[in-house]
N, C-alpha and C positions, 0 to 999 in steps of 0.2 A: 504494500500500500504506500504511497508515494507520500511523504511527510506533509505537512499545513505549511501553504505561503505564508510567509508574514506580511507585512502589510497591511493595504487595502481591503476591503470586502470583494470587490472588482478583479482584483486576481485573483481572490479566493475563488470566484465562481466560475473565472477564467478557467483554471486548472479542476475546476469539477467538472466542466464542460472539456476538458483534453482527456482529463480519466475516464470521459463518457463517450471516448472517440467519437467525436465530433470534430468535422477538416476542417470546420469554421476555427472552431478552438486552436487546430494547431498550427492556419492561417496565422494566426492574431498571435499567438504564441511567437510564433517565428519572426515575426515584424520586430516584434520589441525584441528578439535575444540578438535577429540581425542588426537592428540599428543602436543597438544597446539602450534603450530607451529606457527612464529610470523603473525600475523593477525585474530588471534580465535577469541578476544575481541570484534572484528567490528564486526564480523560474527554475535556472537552471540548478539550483541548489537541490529544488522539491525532486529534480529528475534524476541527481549523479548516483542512487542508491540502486538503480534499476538501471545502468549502462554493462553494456555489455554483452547484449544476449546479439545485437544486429553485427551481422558482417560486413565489415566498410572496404568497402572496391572503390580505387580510385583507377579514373581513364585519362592518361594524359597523350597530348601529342600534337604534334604541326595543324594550324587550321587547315579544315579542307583534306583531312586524313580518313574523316569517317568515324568522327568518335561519336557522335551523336547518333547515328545508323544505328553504330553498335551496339550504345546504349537502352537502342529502341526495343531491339531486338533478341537482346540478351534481359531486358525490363519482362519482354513477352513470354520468356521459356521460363524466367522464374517463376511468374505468375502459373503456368502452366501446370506445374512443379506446385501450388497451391500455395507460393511462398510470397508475401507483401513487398511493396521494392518503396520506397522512399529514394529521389531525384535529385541532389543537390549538382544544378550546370552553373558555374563560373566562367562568364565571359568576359572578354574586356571592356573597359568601360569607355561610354563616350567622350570626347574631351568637351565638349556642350553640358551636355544635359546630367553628365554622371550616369548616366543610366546603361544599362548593359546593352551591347550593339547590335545581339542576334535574338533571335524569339525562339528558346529551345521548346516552347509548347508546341509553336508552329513544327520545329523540325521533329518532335516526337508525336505528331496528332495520334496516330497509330495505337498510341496506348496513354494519351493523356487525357481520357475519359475512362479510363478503367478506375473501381473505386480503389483496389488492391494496390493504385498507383498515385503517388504522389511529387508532384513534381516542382521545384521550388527554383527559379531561376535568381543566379545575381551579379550584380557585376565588381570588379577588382576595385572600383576605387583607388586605382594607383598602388596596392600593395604590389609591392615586390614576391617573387615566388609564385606567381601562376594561383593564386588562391585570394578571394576572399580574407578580411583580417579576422571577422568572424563566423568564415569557414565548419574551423571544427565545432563550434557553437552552435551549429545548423544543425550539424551532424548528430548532437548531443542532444536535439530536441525530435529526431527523427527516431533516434535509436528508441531514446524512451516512452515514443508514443507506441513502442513496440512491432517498427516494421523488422522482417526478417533479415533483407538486404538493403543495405545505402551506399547507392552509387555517387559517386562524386567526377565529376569532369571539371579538371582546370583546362587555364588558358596556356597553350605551345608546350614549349619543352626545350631546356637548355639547363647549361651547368648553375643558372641563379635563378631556376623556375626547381626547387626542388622538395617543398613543402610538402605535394602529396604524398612522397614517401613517410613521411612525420605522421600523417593524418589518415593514411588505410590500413588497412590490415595488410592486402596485396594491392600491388599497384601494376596496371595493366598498358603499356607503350606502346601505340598504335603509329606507325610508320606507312610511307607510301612511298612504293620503286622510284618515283622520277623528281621526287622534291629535295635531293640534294640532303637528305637523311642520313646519307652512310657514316656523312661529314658529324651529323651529330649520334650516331651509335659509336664512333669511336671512340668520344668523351667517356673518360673515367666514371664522371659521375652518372653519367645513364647507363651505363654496365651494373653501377650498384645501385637503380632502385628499379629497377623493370623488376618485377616477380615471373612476370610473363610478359614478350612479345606479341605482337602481331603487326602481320604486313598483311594490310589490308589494300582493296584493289588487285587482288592476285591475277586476275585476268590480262592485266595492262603487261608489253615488253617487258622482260628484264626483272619480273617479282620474284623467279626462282634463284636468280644470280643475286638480287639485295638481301631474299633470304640467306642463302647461301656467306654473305658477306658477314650477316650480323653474328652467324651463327660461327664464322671464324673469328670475331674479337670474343665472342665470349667460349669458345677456345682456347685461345691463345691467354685468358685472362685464367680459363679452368687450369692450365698448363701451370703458369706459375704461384697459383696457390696448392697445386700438389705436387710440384715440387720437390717438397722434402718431406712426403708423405710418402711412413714405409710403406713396402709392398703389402704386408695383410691387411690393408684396409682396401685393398682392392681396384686399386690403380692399374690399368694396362698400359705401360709403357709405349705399344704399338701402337697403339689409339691415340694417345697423344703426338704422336708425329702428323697423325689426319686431325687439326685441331676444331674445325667444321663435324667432321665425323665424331669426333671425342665427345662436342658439346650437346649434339643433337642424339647421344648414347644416353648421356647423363642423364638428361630431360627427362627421359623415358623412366628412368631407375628409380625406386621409392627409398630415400636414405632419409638416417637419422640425424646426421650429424653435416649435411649439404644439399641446398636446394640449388641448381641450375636451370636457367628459366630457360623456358621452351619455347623456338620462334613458329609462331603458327600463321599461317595462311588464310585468308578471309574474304570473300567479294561481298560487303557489308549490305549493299543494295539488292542483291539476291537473296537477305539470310545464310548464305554458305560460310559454311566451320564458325558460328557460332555455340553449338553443339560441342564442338571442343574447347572451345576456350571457357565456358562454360567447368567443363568438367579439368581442364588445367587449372582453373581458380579453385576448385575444390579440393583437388591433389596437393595445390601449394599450402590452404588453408587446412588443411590433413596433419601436411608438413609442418605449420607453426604449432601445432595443438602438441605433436608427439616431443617435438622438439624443444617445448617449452617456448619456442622463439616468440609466442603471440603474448604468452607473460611479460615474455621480457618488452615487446614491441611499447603494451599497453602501457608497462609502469612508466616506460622512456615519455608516451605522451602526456600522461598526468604528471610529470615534471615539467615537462614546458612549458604547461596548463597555470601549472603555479606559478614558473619565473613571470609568464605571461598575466597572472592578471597583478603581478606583484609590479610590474614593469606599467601597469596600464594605471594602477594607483599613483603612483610616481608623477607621469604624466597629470593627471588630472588635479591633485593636489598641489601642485609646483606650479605647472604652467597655465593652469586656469585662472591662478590667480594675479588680479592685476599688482601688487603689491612686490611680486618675487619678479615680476617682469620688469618694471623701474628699479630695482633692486640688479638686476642686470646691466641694465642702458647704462648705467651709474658708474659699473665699473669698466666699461667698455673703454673710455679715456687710459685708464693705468695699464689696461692689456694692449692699448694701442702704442703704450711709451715704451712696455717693457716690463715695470717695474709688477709688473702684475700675472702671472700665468694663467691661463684656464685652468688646469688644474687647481692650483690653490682657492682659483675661483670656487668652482664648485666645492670642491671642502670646505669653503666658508659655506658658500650658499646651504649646501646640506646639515650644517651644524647649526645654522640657525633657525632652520627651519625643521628640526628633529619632530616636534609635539603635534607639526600638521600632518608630516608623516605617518604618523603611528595615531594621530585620531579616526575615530572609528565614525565611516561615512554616514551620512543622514539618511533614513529608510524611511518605506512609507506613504511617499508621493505618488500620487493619480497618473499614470502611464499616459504617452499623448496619443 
């Protein structure tokens, strides 16, 4: 049973009408935890005791890749499967209006009148990392209106877009043959947070040979982390000289102690090898349960969670206030001569302002 807001009456009835699954509720719910509107904190306070039970899939990848297809599609077979899907798409945001650029209701019509489906579009607001700032807060309110799956689509994919790995359980890389991809499967950092591949658009020129490419860096990547792994653990020396061959061996194999993601093939617009990836998300998810790695995944994000909203108080108490901001402008002349550091700066600035710090914010207020 989901603890008492504090507050209002108003959210009180708010979160009786989400406990009564009602989409209106979790409409209105999500408004306020996205915009953080004053009363998110309860919100999401009332839900953290019951996280846990949804599986978060994050889809990233170059616009124009098919992440939304996928999404459509792979929302369909869940349902199918009798399992609820909760929608979080992040797109980029306008530089007008702020508001998100694409209409993912429009690109998922398909199943965005299914009740079992819920779909909640938003845009970056300039955050850096391909996500939403509050992203997993979405996530947190989907999980605990008790959907089975929450899918999450960020914006591209690059070595400073790399959040969703933070925020899913398995994080799913949607590539396409002719976009100049290869350049980015080489990066380091997208070798370690694919869970799983896919090149989608399989039909187009040249998707067996990009397959074929992605699956020799992570080869060649499988290569030197075994390395210096004796032989009883089961390493074929011979197979590692085909490092393409070695990586798409691995895929296949159910280990305790190494996941290797699998590059899969996909024509998103046909529904083809949905079906598998599908069932490779459940293998890797297999894999974090045996392996402990999804303990470990989660406790990592409830540490962020905390530096994060410790980070967000900071902000709000410091720089909302107009007094700390003239407080600044002030010494702006001594660090302009010299005689003054930033550093020192803020080690005053924070010593003086210790008690705002550590007061405990005002609750309570009527939500807009």
């Amino acid at each position: 049973m989901t603890a008492p807001v504090p507050g209002t009456s108003r959210h009180q009835a708010l979160m009786a009408a989400f406990d009564a699954h009602r989409p209106a509720a979790l409409a209105r719910a999500m408004s306020i935890v996205e915009n953080h509107r004053t009363g998110f904190e309860e919100i999401l306070s009332a839900l953290h005791g019951r996280l846990g039970r949804a599986q978060r899939i994050g889809i990233t990848g170059p616009p124009g890749a098919g992440k939304s297809t996928i999404m459509t599609h792979l929302a369909a077979l869940y349902r199918s499967r009798g399992l609820t899907v909760g929608i979080v798409a992040v797109d980029p945001s306008s530089p007008f209006t702020g508001g998100a650029l694409l209409g993912d209701r429009i690109r998922m019509e398909q199943v965005a009148l299914d009740e079992g489906i819920f779909i909640r579009s938003m845009a970056t607001r300039g955050s850096l990392g391909g996500l939403a700032s509050s992203t997993r807060e979405v996530a947190d309110v989907l999980d605990g209106y008790g959907f089975d799956r929450v899918l999450i689509e960020t914006v591209g994919v690059g070595q400073s877009e790399l959040d969703i790995a933070r925020t899913a359980d398995s994080t799913v890389v949607v590539l396409v043959p002719e976009s100049g991809d290869s350049i980015q499967a080489m990066k380091a950092g997208l070798m370690e947070i694919a869970d799983v591949f896919v090149v989608n658009k399989a039909d187009r020129p040249d998707a067996e040979r990009f397959r074929h490419e992605v699956e020799l860096m992570l080869g060649l990547r499988l290569g030197q982390v075994s390395r210096n792994v004796p032989a009883h653990h089961g390493v074929d020396i011979q197979k590692l000289r085909n490092p393409a061959h070695a990586a798409r061996q691995a895929a296949q194999r159910d280990s305790d102690d190494q996941w290797t993601a699998p590059v899969l093939a996909t024509i998103a617009d046909r529904g083809e090898g949905i079906e598998a990836l599908a069932a490779a998300i459940d293998r890797h998810f297999d894999y974090l349960e045996r392996s402990k790695a999804l303990y470990a995944r989660r406790r990592e994000r409830l540490r962020e969670r905390v530096v994060e909203a410790v980070e967000r108080r900071v902000r709000e108490r410091l720089w909302d206030d107009p007094a700390v901001a003239a407080w600044v402008e002030e010494r702006l002349p001594e660090i302009e001569a010299g005689t003054l550091t930033p550093f020192a700066a803020a080690d005053t600035l924070l010593a003086r302002n210790g008690a705002r710090l550590t007061a405990s914010p005002a609750r309570g207020a009527t939500a807009d």
